[in-house]
C-alpha positions in Angstrom: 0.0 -24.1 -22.6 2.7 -25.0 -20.6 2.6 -28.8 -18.8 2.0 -27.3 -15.5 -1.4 -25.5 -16.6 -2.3 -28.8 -18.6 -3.0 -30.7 -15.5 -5.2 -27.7 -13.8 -8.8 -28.5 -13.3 -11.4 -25.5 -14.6 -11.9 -24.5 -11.2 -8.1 -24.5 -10.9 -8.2 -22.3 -14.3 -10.5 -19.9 -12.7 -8.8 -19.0 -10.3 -5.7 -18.5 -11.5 -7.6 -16.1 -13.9 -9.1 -14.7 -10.7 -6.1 -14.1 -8.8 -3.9 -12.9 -12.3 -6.8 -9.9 -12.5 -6.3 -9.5 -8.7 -2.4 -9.0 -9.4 -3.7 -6.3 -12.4 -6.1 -4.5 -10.6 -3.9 -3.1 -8.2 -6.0 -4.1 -5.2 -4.9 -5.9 -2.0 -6.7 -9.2 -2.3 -8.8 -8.7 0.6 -10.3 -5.3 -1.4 -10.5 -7.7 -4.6 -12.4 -10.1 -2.9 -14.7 -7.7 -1.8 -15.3 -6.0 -5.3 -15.7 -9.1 -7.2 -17.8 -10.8 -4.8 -15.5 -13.6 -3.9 -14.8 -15.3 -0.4 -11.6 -14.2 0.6 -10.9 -17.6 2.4 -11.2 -19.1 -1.1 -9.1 -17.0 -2.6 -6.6 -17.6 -0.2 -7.0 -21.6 -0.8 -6.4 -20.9 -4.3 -3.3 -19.2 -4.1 -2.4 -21.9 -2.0 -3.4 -24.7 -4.1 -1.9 -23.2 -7.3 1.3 -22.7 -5.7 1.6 -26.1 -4.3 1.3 -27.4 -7.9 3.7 -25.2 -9.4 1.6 -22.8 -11.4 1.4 -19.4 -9.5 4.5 -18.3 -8.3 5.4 -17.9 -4.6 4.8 -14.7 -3.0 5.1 -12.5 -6.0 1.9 -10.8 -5.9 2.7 -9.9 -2.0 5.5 -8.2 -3.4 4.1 -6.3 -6.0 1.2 -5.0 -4.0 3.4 -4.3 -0.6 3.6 -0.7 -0.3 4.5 1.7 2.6 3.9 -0.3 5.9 1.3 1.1 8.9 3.2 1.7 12.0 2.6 -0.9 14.6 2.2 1.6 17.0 5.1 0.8 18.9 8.7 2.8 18.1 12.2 1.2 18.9 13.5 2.8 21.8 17.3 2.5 23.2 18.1 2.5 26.8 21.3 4.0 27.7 23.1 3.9 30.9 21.2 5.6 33.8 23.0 8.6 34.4 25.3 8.4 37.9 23.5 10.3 40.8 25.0 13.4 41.9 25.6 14.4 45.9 25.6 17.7 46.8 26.4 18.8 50.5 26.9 22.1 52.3 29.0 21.7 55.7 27.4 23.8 58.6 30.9 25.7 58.4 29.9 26.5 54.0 32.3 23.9 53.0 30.5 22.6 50.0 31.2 18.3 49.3 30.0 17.1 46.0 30.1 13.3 44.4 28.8 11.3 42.2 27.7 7.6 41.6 27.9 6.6 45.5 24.7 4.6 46.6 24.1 1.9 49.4 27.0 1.4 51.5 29.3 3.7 49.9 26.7 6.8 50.2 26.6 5.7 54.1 30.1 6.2 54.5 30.0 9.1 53.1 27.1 10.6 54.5 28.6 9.6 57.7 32.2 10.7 57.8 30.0 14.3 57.0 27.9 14.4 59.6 30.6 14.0 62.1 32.5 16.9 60.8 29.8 19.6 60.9 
């Protein structure tokens, strides 16, 4: 027995017992728990406990046990550049004028300078 597990209490020893089977079985801790009866929470305090003192190592059995993760629910989605408005105007003589991107001010003008040559 290594000096580490020397200084455990038995209710220390228990549940590193506890939580070793845990890691065997497979289960999440949470389904564990619930098999075996236990309270979760102490489980948890446990892990805890035992890490603190150096006799369960950190985050190992989260690890083993991860396995494909649920979706969230939300996707990543990547905004690209609005595309540029398009103008399209037909002169009452069929002359045809067609831009693109001009808004506000610029689309004023514009609109402007056509009226006045209909």
């Amino acid at each position: 027995m290594s000096k580490r597990t020397e200084s455990l209490t038995d209710r220390d020893r228990y549940w590193l017992g506890q939580l070793g089977a845990c890691e065997k079985s497979g289960l999440t801790s949470k389904a564990y728990a619930r098999k075996h009866r236990l309270s979760i929470h102490a489980l948890y305090q446990a892990r805890k406990r035992l890490r603190s003192l150096g006799a369960l190592a950190a985050g190992v059995e989260r690890a083993a046990k991860a396995g494909p993760r649920r979706s969230s629910g939300f996707a990543r989605v990547e905004v690209s550049a609005a595309p540029r408005p398009r103008y399209r105007v037909r002169l009452p003589n069929g002359a045809l004028v067609e831009w693109e991107g001009a808004s506000g001010p610029d689309l004023a003008l514009v609109l402007g300078a056509v009226s006045q040559l209909g």
